[in-house]
N, C-alpha and C positions, 0 to 999 in steps of 0.2 A: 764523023762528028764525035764518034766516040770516043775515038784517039785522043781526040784534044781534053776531053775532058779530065783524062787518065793521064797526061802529061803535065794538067795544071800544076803550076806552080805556086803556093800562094804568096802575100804579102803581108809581114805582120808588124806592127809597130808597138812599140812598148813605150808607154807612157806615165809619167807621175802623176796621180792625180790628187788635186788639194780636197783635203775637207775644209771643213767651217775652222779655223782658226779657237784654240784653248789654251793658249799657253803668252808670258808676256815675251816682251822681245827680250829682255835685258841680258846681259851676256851670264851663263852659266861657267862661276871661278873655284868654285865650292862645291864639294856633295851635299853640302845644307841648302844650296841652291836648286839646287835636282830635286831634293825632298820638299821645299816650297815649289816649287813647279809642279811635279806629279804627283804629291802624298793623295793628295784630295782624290786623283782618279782612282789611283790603282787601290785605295781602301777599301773599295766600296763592292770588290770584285770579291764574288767566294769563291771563285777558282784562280788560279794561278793564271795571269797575264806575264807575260814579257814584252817587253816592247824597247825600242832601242830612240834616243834622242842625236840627230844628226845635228851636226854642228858647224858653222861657221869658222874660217882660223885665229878671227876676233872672238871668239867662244859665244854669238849671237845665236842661239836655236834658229833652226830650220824650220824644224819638224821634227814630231813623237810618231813612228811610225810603231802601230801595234802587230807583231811579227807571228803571234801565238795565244790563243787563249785554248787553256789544259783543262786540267781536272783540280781537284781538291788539295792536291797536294803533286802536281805534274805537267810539266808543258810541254809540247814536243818543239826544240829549237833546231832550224838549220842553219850555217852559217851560212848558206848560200841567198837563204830568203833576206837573213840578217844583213847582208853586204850587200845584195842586191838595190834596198830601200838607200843605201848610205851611197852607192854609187848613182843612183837617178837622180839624188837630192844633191848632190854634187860635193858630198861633205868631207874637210877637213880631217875630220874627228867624230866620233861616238863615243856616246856613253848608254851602257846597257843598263837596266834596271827591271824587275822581275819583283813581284810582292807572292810574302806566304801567308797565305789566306791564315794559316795555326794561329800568326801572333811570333812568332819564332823568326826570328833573322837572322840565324847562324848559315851559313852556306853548306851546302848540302856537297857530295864528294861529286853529285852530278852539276852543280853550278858552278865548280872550282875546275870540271874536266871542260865545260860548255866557254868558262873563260878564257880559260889556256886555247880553246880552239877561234876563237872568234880574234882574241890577241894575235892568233898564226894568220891569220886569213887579213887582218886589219895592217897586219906588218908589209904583208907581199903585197898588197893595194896601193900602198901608201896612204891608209886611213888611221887616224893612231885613236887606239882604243884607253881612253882616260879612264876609265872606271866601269863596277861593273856594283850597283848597285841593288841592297833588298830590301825591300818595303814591307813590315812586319805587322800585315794583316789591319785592323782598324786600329793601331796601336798609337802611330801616326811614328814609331820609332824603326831608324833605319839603321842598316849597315853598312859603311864601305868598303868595298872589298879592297882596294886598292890603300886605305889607309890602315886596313888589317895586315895587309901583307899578303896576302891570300890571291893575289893580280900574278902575273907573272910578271918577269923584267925581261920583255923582250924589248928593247931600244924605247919603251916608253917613255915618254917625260910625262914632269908633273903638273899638276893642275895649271901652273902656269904657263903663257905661251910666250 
């Protein structure tokens, strides 16, 4: 009998699961869209959130999947957590978006290395990463990375589909 217990196998299943609905449906064309969608949450956070918005290929939100809450000025992101939510959700597209608790929206050299990796990983998926937005603390002012230039051009298109 004890065999068997030592040879179990188990069975796992991996599943989405929804929270309460915060967000509208209406389709995200804009990064001023993204910023009326999320400013309200991510303000309100004194540590660093990242979190990623899956997207439909009509640009309709999915889901805000929150992937990281950090420290005061630090979140630990993996691209694997990051894709992972964007593949359950079965999405088209992502846009990432991350607030700095300072007040301060300039992208830091580790948010410009974190995009370049998540753009690699969104590329070989077939998920295309439109933007990678910062939310500058209770300010309610934002930046986008993608209209900074600061995105990479890996086969990206633009906000429009």
């Amino acid at each position: 009998m004890a065999k068997a217990k030592e040879n179990r196998i188990d069975v796992v299943n991996v599943r989405l699961v929804k929270e309460p609905a915060l967000y509208s449906t209406e389709p995200i064309k804009t990064p001023e869209d993204v910023l009326r969608v999320v400013a309200d949450e991510l303000k309100s956070y004194d540590r660093e959130v990242f979190a990623i918005i899956n997207l439909k290929s009509n640009g309709q939100i999915i889901n805000l999947n929150v992937c990281s809450i950090g420290t005061l000025n630090a979140s630990l992101v993996s691209p694997r957590e990051i894709m992972k939510a964007a593949i359950l959700s079965n999405a088209s597209a992502f846009i990432a978006v991350h607030n700095h608790p300072s007040g301060n929206c300039r992208p830091s050299s580790e948010d410009i290395e974190t995009t370049k990796r998540l753009a690699e990983c969104g590329e070989i998926l077939d998920i295309r990463m439109l933007d990678h937005i910062i939310v500058a603390g209770e300010t309610g002012k934002m930046l986008s990375m993608k209209a900074e230039g600061s995105m990479p051009d890996i086969r990206q298109k633009d906000w429009e589909r």
